[in-house]
Structure formats: structure tokens, C-alpha cells
N, C-alpha and C positions, 0 to 999 in steps of 0.2 A: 805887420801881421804875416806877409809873404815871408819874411827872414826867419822867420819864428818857429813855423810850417814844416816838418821834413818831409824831402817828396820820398816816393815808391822805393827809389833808386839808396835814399837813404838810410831808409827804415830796416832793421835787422830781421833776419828771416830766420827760422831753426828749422834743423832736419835730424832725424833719426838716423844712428851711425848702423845699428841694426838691419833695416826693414829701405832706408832711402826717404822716409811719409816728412814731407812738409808742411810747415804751419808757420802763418808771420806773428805767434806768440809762442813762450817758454812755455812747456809742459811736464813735469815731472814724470810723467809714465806715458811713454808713445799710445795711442790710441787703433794702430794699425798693427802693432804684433804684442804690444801689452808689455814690453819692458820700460822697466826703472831706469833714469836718470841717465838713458841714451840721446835725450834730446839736447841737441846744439846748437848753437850760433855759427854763421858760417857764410852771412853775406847778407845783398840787399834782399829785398823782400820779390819775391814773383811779380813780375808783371803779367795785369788782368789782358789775355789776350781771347780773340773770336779765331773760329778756323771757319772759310768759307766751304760752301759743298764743292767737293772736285769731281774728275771722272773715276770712276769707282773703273778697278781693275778686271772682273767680273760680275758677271751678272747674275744677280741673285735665282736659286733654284727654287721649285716645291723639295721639300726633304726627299721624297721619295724616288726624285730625278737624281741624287747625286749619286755618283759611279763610289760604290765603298769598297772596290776592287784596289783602288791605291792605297789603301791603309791595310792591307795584308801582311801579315806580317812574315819573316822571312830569319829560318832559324840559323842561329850563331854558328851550329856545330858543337854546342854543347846544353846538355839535355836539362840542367840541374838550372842553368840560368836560365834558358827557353821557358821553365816551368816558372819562373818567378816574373819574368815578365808577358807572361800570357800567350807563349806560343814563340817568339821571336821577336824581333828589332821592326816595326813598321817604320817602312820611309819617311825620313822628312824627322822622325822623333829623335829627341836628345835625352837621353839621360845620363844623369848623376849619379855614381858611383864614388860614396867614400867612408873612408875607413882609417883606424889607427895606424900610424907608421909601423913596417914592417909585417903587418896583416897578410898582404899579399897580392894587393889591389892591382899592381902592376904586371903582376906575374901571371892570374887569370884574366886581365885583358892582352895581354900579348900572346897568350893561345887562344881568347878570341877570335882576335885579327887574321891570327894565322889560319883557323879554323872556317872563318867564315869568310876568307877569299877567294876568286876562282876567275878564271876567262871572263865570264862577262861584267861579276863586282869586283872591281878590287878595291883596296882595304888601304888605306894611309895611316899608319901609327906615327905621330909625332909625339916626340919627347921634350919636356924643357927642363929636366930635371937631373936628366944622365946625359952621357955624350952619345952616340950613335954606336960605339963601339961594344963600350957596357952592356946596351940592348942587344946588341947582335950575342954578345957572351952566353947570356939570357937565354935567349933564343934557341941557340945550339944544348945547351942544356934541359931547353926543354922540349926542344924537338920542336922547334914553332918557326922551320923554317919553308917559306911557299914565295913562290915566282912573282904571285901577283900583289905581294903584300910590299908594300913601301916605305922606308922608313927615312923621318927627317928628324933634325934636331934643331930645333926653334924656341925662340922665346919671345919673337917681336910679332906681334899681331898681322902686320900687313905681309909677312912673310909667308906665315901657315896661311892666311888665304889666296897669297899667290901660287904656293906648293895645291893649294884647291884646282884653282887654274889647270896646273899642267897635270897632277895626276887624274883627275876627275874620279874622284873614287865611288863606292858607293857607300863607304862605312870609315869613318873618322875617328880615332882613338886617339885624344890628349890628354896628356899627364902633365901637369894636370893644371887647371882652368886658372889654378891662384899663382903662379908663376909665367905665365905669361902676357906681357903687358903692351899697347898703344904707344906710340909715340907721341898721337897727337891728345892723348888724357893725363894731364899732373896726376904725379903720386907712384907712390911705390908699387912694386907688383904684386898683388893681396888686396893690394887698400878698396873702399867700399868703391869708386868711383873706375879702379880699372879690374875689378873683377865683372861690375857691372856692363862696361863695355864689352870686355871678350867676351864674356856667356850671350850680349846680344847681337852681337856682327857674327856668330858662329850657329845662334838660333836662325837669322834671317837667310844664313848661307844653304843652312839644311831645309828648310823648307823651301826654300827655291831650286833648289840643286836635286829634290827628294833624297835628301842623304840622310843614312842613320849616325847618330853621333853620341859615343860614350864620352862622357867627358870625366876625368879623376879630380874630384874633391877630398881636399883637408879638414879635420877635426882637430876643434878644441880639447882643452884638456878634461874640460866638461862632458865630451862627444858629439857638440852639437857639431855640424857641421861648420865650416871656418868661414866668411864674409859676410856678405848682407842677407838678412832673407829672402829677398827679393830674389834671388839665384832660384829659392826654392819653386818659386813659386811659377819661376819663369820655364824651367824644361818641363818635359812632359814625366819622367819619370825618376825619384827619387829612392836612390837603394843604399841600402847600410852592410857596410861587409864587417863581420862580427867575427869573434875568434882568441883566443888565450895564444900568446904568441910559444911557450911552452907547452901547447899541446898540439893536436895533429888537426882537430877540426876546424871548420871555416863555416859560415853558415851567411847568408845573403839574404837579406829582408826587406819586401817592397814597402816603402815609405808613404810613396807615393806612386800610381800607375790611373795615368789615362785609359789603358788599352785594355788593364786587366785589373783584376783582383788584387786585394793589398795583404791578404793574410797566408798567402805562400813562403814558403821555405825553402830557399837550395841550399842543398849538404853539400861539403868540396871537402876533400884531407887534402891536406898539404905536405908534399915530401920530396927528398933530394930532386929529383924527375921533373920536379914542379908541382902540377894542381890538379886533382882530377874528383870528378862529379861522385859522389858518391848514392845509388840510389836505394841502396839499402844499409844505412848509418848506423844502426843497431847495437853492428857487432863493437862498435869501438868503448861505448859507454856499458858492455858487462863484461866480468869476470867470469873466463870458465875454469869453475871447477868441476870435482866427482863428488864433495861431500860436502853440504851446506855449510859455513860456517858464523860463528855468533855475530850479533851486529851490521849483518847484512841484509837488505830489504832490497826487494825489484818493484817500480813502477810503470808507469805507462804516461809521457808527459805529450803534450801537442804543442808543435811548433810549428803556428801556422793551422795549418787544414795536416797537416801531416803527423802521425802517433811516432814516438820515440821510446822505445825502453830505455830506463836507466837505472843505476845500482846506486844506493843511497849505503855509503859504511857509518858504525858508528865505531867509538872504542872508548868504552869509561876505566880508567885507575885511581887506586888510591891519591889524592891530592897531599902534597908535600908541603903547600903553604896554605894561610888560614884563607885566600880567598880563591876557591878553584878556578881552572882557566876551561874557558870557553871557546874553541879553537874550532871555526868553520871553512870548505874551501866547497866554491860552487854552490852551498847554498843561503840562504840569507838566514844571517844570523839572528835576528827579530824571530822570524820563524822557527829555527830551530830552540830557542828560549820558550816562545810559547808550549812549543810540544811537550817539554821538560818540564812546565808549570801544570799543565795538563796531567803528564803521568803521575806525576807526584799528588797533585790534589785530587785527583777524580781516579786516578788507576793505585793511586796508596803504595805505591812505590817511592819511599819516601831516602833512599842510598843514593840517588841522584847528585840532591844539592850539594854534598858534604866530596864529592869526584872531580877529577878532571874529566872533562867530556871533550871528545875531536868528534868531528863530522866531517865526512867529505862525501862526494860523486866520482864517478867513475870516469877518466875520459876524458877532463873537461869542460863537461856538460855545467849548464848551469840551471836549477831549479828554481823558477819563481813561482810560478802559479800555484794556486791551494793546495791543487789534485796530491800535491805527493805530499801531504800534511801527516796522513794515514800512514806511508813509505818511512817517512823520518821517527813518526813516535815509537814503530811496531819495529824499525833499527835498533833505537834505543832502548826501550824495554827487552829485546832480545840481548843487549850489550850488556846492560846490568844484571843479567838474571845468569849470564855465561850461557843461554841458550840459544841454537841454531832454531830459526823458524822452517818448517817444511819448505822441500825442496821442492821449484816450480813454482813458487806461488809469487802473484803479485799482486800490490796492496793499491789501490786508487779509491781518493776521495778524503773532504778536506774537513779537519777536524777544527772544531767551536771549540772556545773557552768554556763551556758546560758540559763537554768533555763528547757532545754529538755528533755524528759521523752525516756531515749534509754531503747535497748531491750537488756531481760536477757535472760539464759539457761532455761532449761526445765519448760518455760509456763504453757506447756500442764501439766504435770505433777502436777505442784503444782496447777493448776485449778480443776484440778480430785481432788486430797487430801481436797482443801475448798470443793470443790463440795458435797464429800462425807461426808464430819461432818455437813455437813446442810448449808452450806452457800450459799445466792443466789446471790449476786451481787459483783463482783471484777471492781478495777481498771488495766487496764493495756495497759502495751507502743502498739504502732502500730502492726497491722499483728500479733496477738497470736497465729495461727492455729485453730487447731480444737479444740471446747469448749466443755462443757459437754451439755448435752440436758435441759433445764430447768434452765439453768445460766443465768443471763444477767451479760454483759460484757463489759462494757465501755471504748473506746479506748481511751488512752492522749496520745498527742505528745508535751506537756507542762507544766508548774505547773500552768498556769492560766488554762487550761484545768481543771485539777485535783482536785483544789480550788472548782467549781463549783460545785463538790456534797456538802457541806458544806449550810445548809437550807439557804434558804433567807433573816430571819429575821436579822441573822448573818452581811451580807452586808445591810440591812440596818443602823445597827450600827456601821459601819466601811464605808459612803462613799467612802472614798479614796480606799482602799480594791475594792468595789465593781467598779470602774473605770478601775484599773486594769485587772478586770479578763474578762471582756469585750474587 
């Protein structure tokens, strides 16, 4: 019966290539991060062990006794990041910084470093990804050159914590966390087991050392982030640097944040010079002109806690083949389909389906949220009719398949923002609160409502059109 028996040591064990989550049965979908057909075999089974009580390193407080003077936080030197993680880098925290290749990920932390070094912190950027030379290139280019900033080029784990050693810095910059690997952990450098190691001998190093610690992570082609989840879970703050490698914008978004708020936004252009914060973003996402013209509409979108104006163009022509094309950039195509189904059924604008229709944003930018639902239909109605909508205006609030103008988030807020760049006349849904002094304000609770700022001459060449909106 003993030969029969397989002991602990025998018995197959699975783990999640995802997440790390163990279990001594196959499971089709992990139960600790929720993916499909992560689960593996990969040895014997865990042995059931006890941990006895030890000496505890400190001693436990009442809450109200602990000093929260060490979790101050301590700003970068740049104002855009500061804002997204709640004031600056508190000691001892790590975060995760990553982004698609070529975004720029590297380039805004090595004016970090440089930024946020001095006599008493100094800064350690280690690279495993360039040589030391290339960085310095960098550097000189982009002016990110300071006394107290250190730079090594490493890839072996026991290395960059002995460069901890002699630099003693107070702020750690690695590029980044999936190419640097242990000697004493099998496996390639990425793999679940040595990504796991260095993000955790580099967390235990910052909390003991109170160092702040950026570290650069890789994305999937998906955008998730590249290794195990477990990485996520383990720093303190997770940020995603976002950005159209063809355009000038960069935008940084908290994932995740211990310290602060997770619905902030830092704006950054990126240019020859390298990176610089941008605090009022505005200007990139409109066109100035002197004379309105057709298929243009302004919004007001939030990214984050922060308002954004943006210029929604349309442009409809004759279609050459029997199935028109569809052609959107920046905004989601789903959406711009709707609005077309919309003006044609409920606004009787019916020249639409038989066109090619383009859409684009200005800049860029990318439009998801409802709010500019209004922005994209009253483009398009303006594009097929060949008429410019009045100059200064802009359009918020997200329009139903019943063709109703409902109400969005922060109104007031993005009325302040047009307000402030000079705009004087907004469309929007029912009941907006309080308005700015000197606005006017026009309430819709329909798209035949909203139609009607579109001049006259417009419905006179469109009888059917003008039936409608009556």
C-alpha cells in the first residue's frame, strides 16, 4: 500500500505564469488574477509547513503614536509628475513606470534624476538596457547633466545592490526591472521567477535604506504590463505613460498610488530638447483659426480630475465605391458610427450613409468618454450641410440612441476651462449648475435641439433637415 502512495515530494503542484498563485490541482482559470489557461505544472507539491513566533523587529504602536513625518513626500523637480503622484517620491516607495517602446519613458526619468539630485540626495540611474555612454549622450541632449547624479550600467542583480552600497543614494532609477537578472534564480531575464526576485531584493532594499525607487517596466503588445502580476501588486505605485509616438503629447496616468489619488493626469510634449511638463495642454489639441470652418466642433474632455479642450474635424465626400469608407483617427470608431446612425434617424439627415466620412482630433488626443458624443454628431452635421458652426462655441454632453442629449460629469468644470481660453458660447445637456459669468449657455435635451445652432441658410438647403429639427 506504501509503494502505491505518492508522497508530497511526488505529487504535482501548478502555479500561475501570470499572478505566481499556487495550487496542488489543475485549474482552468487562476482564481487570484482570473486568467484562462495560465495554470501549470511545474513540480512537487508544497510542503505543509508552521512558522514559529520570533522577535518582532519593532514594536508595535497606537496609530496615533506613529511619526508620518517619514512618509513626506519630496518633489522630483518636475511639476506634472509631482501632480500624478500626490506631491512627490515618499521615501522608502517604489514605483512602476511603464510604457510602449519609444514613448519616452527613459528620457523623463533621466531628467528626473537629474532634477531631483543635490548635496544631500543623490540619485543613482542604472541602465541595463544602453551602455553608459548612450546615457550620457541623452543626457547632454537634454541638459540632465548634475554632479550628484550617478550613473552605472548593470544587468546582474548583486551588482546594482552593491553600487547601493557605495553610492548610498536617495533615489534609484532602473531601466528597467525585466532585464535585469540574479545569478542565483534559473531562467531568463523577464521570466516570472527573475522579474520576481529583483522587484523584491530592490523593494526590501528601499524600505530599509528609505529610498525612493522608479523602476521601468515593459508592455505587452496588448499594453498590459510585461511579467507577473505579482510585480503589480508588490510596489507602491503603479503609472502608465501613454502617448502616439507620431505626435508631441505624452500623458502619465496613476494605475495605482498608495500616497495619492489614482485619477490625475500629467501632460509632458516631447521634443528634440527631450521632455518638458506641460501645464497648460490645450493649446496643442486646437487649431487657430480667424474664420470658422465646416466640420469642425470644440469640446471640453477630462483627463483625470483635469479639463482638456479638444477639436473634433469631420469631412464627408462623394463615395466612389458602393460601400463608403469609414475612416477614424483618435476617436473610437463604434462611437463615431453611432452618431451617424443618430443623425440620420432622429436628425433626418439622411446624405450621410451614401458618403465617405473621416473623422479625426486634433493633436493626438484621444476621445473616449461620452462627453464629446455632442462634439462629433454637431462636426458631422456641420460637414454634410458645408456649414461652419458659430465661432467659440463648444459642444459637451453625450448623446442616446433616442437621439437625447443626457448629462455628464464635471459640467461646471469643463465650462470654467472654455470659459477661461476665451470661449463664449457652450452647448449643453439639461441643468449644468453654475455657469461662468459672461457665458452663454444653451441647454439641449435633443439633437434636434442642438442642430439648431447650425445658421439658417444651411436648412434652407436641406428642407427635409429643416422639418426635422422643428
Amino acid at each position: 500500500m506504501a509503494a502505491r502512495t505518492k508522497s508530497a515530494k511526488d505529487r504535482p503542484s501548478y502555479r500561475c505564469t501570470e499572478c505566481g498563485w499556487t495550487t496542488a490541482k489543475w485549474l482552468g482559470r487562476c482564481p487570484e488574477c482570473q486568467a484562462w489557461g495560465t495554470v501549470e505544472e511545474f513540480g512537487g507539491a508544497p510542503a505543509v509547513r508552521t512558522t514559529a513566533a520570533g522577535r518582532v523587529s519593532t514594536a508595535a504602536l497606537p496609530i496615533g503614536q506613529v511619526d508620518s513625518r517619514q512618509a513626506t513626500a519630496r518633489s522630483t523637480g518636475v511639476g506634472e509628475l509631482d501632480r500624478v503622484l500626490g506631491g512627490g517620491l515618499v521615501p522608502g516607495a517604489v514605483v512602476l513606470l511603464a510604457g510602449e517602446p519609444g514613448v519616452g519613458k527613459s528620457t523623463l526619468l533621466l531628467d528626473v534624476a537629474a532634477k531631483a539630485a543635490s548635496e544631500e540626495h543623490r540619485t543613482l540611474y542604472v541602465t541595463a538596457e544602453e551602455s553608459a555612454s548612450q546615457v550620457r549622450m541623452r543626457a547632454d541632449r537634454i541638459r540632465a547633466i548634475n554632479d550628484h547624479l550617478y550613473l552605472a550600467a548593470e544587468t546582474d542583480l548583486s551588482a546594482v545592490l552593491g553600487h547601493l552600497d557605495a553610492v548610498k543614494p536617495s533615489l534609484l532609477v532602473l531601466d528597467s526591472v525585466q532585464t535585469v537578472a540574479s545569478p542565483e534564480i534559473e531562467g531568463a531575464p523577464g521570466g516570472m521567477a527573475q522579474v520576481r526576485e529583483v522587484a523584491g531584493a530592490l523593494i526590501r532594499a528601499s524600505k530599509e535604506r528609505g529610498m525612493s525607487t522608479l523602476l521601468v517596466g515593459h508592455v505587452t503588445k496588448d499594453g498590459a504590463i510585461a511579467g507577473p502580476r505579482l510585480l503589480e501588486h508588490l510596489v507602491d505605485v503603479v503609472l502608465s505613460f501613454e502617448g502616439d509616438r507620431h505626435a508631441r503629447l505624452r500623458l502619465v496616468r496613476g494605475v495605482k498610488n498608495r500616497y495619492g489619488a489614482t485619477d490625475e493626469v500629467g501632460c509632458f510634449e516631447l521634443h528634440d530638447e527631450g521632455i518638458t511638463g506641460l501645464a497648460d495642454p490645450s493649446g496643442l489639441f486646437l487649431t487657430r483659426r480667424d474664420e470658422p470652418v465646416p466640420g469642425t466642433c470644440l469640446t471640453v474632455t477630462l483627463e483625470g480630475k483635469r479639463p482638456l479642450v479638444a477639436e473634433v474635424q469631420a469631412l464627408t465626400v462623394d463615395s466612389q465605391i458602393p460601400s463608403p469608407r469609414r475612416t477614424t483617427s483618435g476617436l473610437e470608431t463604434s462611437r463615431v458610427s453611432m452618431m451617424l446612425a443618430v443623425l440620420e434617424q432622429r436628425g433626418r439627415i439622411s446624405s450621410l450613409g451614401k458618403r465617405d466620412i473621416y473623422s479625426a482630433t486634433v493633436g493626438g488626443v484621444k476621445l473616449t468618454e461620452p462627453a464629446a458624443d455632442l462634439a462629433i454628431a454637431l462636426a458631422l452635421a456641420s460637414a454634410a450641410s458645408d456649414t461652419p458652426l458659430p465661432k467659440n462655441l463648444v459642444a459637451i454632453g453625450e448623446v442616446g440612441l433616442a437621439g437625447e442629449v443626457r448629462r455628464v460629469t464635471g459640467v461646471q468644470r469643463r465650462l470654467a476651462e472654455a470659459h477661461r481660453l476665451g470661449f463664449t458660447h457652450a452647448l449643453v445637456p439639461t441643468d449644468p449648475g453654475k455657469v461662468p459669468a459672461g457665458m452663454k449657455v444653451t441647454e439641449v435635451a435633443n439633437m434636434g435641439d442642438a442642430l439648431r445652432v447650425l445658421p439658417r441658410r444651411s436648412r434652407t438647403q436641406a428642407p427635409q433637415e429643416d422639418g426635422a429639427r422643428r
